[in-house]
N, CA, C and O of each residue as an XYZ file, in Angstrom:
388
protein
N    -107.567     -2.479    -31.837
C    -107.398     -2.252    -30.412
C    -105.921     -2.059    -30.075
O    -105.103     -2.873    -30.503
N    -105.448     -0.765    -29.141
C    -104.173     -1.293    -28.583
C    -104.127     -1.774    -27.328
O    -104.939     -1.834    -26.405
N    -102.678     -2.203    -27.528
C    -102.258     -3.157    -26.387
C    -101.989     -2.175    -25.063
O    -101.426     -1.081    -25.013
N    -102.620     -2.994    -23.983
C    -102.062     -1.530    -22.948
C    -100.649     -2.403    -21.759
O     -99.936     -1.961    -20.858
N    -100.747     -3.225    -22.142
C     -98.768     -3.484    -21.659
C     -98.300     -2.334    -21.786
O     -98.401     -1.734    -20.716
N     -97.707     -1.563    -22.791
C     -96.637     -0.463    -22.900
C     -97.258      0.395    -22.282
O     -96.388      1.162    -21.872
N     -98.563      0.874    -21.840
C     -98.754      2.255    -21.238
C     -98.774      1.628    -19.878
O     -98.198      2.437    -19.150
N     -99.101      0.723    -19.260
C     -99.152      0.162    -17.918
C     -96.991      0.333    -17.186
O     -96.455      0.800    -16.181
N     -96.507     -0.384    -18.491
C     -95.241     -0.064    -18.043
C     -94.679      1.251    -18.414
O     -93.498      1.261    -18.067
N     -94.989      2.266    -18.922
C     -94.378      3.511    -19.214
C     -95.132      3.945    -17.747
O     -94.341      4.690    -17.168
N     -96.197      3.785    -17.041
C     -97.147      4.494    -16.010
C     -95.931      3.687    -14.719
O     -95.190      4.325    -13.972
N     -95.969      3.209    -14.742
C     -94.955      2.253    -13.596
C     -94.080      3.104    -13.449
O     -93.956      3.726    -12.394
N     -93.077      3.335    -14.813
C     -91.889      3.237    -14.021
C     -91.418      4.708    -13.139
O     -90.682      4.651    -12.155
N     -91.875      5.757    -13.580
C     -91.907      6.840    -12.463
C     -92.555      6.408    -11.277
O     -92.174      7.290    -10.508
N     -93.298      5.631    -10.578
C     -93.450      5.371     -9.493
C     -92.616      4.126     -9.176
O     -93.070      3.738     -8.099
N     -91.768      3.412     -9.499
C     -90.406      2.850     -9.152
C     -89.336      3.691     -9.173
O     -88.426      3.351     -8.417
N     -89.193      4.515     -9.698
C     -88.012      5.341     -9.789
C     -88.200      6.134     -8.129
O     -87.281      6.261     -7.320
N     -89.682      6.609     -7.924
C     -89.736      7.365     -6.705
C     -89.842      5.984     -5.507
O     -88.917      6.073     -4.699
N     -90.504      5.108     -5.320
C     -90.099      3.662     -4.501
C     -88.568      3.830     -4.622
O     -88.202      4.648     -3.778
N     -87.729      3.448     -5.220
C     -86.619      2.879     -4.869
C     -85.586      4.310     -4.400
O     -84.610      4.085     -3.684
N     -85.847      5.576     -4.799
C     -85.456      6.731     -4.240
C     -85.597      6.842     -3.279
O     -84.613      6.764     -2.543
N     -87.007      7.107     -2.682
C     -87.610      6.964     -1.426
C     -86.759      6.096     -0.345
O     -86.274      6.535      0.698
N     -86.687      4.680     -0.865
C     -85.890      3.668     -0.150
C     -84.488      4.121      0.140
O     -84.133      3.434      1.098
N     -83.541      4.904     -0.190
C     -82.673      4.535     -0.362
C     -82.126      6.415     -0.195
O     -80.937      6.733     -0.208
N     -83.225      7.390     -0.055
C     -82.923      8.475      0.892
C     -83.123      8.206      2.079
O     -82.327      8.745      2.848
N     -84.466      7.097      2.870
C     -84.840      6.836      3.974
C     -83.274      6.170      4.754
O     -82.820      6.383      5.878
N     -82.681      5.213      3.490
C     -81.375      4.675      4.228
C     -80.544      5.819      4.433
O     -79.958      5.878      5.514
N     -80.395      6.654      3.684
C     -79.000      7.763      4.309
C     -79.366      8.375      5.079
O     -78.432      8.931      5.657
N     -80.633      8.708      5.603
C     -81.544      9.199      6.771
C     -80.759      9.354      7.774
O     -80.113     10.269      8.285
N     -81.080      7.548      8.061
C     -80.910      6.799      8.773
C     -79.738      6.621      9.301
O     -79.522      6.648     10.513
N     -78.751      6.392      8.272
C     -77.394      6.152      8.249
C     -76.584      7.502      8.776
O     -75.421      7.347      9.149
N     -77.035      8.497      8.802
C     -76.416      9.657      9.097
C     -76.979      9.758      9.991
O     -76.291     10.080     10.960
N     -78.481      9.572     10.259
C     -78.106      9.795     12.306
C     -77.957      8.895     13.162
O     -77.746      9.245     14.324
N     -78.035      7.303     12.782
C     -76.892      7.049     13.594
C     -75.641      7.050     13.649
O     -75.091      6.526     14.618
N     -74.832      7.688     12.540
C     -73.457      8.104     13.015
C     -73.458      9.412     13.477
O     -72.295      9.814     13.467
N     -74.423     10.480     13.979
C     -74.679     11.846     14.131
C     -74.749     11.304     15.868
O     -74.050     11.766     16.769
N     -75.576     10.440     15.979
C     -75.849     10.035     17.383
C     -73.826      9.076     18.459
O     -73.265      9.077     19.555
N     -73.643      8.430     16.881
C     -72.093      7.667     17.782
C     -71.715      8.745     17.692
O     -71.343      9.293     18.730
N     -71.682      9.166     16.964
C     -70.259     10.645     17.555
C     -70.681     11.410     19.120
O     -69.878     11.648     20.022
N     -72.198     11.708     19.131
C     -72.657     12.513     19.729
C     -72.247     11.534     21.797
O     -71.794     12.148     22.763
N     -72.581     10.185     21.779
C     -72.387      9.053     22.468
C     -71.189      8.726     22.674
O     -71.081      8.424     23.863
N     -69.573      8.560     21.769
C     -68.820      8.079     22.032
C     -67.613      9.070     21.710
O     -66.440      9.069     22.084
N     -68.211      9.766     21.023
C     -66.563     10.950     20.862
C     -66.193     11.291     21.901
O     -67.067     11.919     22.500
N     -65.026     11.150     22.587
C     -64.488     11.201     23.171
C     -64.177     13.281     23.065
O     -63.828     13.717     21.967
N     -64.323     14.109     24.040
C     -64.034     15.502     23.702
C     -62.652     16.447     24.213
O     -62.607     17.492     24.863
N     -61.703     15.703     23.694
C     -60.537     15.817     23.643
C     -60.196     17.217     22.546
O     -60.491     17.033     21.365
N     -59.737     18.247     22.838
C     -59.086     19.832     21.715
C     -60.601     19.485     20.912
O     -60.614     18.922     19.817
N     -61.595     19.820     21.479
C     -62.830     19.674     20.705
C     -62.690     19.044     19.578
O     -62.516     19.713     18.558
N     -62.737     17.573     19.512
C     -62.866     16.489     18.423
C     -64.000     16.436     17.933
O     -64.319     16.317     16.750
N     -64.999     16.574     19.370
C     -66.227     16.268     19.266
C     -67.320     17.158     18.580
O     -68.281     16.743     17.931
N     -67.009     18.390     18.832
C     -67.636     19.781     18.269
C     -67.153     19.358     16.222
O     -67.835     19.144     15.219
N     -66.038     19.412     16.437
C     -65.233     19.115     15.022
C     -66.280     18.134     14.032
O     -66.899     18.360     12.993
N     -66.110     16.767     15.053
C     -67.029     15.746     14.494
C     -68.366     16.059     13.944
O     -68.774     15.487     12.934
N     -68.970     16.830     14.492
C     -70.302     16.695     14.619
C     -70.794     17.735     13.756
O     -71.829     17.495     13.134
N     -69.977     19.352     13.546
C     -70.349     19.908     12.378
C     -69.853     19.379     11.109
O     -70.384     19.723     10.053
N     -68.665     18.394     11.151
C     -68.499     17.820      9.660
C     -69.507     17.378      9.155
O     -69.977     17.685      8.060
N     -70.133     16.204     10.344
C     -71.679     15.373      9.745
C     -72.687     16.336      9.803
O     -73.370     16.268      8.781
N     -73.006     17.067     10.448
C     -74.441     18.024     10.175
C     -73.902     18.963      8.689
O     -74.694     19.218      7.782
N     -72.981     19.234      8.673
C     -72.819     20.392      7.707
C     -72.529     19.759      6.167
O     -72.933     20.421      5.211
N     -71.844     18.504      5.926
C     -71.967     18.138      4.841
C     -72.776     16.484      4.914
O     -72.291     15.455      4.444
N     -73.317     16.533      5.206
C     -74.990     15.328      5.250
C     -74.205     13.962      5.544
O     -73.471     13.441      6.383
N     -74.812     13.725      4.354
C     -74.418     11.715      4.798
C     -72.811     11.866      4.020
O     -71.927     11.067      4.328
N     -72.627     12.676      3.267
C     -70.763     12.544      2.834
C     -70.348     12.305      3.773
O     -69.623     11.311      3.827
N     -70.691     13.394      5.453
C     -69.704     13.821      6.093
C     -69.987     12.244      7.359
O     -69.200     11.837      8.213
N     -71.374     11.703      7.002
C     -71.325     10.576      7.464
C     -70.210      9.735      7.145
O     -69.196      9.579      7.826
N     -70.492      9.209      6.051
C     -69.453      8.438      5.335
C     -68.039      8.611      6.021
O     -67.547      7.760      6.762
N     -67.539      9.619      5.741
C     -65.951     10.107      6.472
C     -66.162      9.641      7.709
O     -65.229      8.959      8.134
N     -67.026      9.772      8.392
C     -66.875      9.627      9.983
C     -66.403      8.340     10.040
O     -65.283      7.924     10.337
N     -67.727      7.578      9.613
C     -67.768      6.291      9.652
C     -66.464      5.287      9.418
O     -65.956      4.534     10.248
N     -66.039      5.527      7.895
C     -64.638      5.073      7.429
C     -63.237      5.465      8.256
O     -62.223      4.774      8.158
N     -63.339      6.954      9.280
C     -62.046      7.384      9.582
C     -62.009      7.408     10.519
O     -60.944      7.036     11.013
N     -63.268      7.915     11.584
C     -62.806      8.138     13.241
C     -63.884      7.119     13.506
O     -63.881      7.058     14.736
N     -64.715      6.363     13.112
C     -65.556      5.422     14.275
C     -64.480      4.361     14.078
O     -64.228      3.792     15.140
N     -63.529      3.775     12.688
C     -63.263      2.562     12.663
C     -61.929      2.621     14.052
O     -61.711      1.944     15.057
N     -61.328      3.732     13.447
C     -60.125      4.317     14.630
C     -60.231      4.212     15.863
O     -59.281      3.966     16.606
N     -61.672      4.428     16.310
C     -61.954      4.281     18.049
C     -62.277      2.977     18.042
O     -62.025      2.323     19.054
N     -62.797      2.443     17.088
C     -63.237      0.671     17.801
C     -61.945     -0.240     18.201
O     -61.799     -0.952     19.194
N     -60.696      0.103     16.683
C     -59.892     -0.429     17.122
C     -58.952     -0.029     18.127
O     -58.401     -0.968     18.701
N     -58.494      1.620     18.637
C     -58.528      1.708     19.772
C     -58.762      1.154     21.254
O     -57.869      0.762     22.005
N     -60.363      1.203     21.581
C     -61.368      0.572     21.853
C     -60.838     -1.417     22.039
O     -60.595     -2.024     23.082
N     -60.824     -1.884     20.751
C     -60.659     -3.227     21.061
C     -58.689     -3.631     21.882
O     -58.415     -4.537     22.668
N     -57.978     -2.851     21.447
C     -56.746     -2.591     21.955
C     -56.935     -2.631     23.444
O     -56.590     -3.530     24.211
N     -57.488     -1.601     23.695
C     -57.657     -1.223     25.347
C     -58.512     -2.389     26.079
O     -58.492     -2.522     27.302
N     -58.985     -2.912     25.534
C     -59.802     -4.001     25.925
C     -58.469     -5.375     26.137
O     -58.002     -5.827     27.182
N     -58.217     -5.672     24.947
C     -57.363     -6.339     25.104
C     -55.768     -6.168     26.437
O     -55.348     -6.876     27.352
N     -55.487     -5.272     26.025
C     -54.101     -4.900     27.542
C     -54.713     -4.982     28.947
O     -54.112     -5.384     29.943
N     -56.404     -4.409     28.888
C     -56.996     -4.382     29.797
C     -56.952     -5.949     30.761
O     -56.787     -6.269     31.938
N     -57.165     -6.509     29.678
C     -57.871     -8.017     29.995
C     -56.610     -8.923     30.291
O     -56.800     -9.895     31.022
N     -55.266     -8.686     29.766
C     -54.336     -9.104     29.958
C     -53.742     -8.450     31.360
O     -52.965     -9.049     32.104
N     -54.164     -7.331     31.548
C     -53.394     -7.115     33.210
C     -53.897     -8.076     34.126
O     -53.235     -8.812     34.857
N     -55.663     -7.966     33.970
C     -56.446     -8.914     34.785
C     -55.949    -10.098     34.946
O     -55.529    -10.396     36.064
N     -55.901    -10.767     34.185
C     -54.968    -12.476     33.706
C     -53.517    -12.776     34.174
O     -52.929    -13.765     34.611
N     -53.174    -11.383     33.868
C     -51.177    -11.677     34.149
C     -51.123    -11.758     32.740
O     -52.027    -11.693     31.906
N     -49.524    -11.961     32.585
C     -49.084    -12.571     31.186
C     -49.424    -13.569     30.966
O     -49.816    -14.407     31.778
N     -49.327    -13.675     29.703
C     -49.255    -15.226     28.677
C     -48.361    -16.066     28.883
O     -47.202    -15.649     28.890
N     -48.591    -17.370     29.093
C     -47.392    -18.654     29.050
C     -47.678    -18.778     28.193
O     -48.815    -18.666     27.733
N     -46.287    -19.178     27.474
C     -45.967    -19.630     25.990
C     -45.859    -21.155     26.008
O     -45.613    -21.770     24.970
């Protein structure tokens, strides 16, 4: 008789290979439109940044995600948290030391 361990796991593993593919195109999906959507929401459209932005990510996929993400979303938050901050300090007055 043979053993059917080895054909049970040779039958597996192409349907793990497509599971964990599956998983993990669904994430860059994902991941690229919601940075397709912040750009689309928060770019600011200044010498068309925003036009700029938005064919980088449609035209080169989740790469052009990636770039966004790492270069102009981190740039506007801290922007963003800056302006917040001076903001909040006019409200207040200055700082006593």
């Amino acid at each position: 008789m043979e053993s059917t361990a080895p054909n049970i796991v040779i039958t597996l593993i192409p349907v793990l290979f497509l599971l964990i593919g599956g998983v993990i195109s669904i994430s860059f999906l994902a991941f690229w439109i919601w940075m397709l959507v912040d750009c689309l929401q928060y770019e600011k459209n200044e010498e068309n940044q925003k036009l700029i932005w938005i064919l980088v990510i449609v035209l080169t996929n989740w790469i052009g995600a990636l770039i966004y993400f790492f270069v102009r979303r981190k740039e506007r938050k801290q922007n963003e948290s800056i302006g917040m901050h001076s903001s909040q300090s006019a409200i207040n007055g200055p700082e006593e030391v």
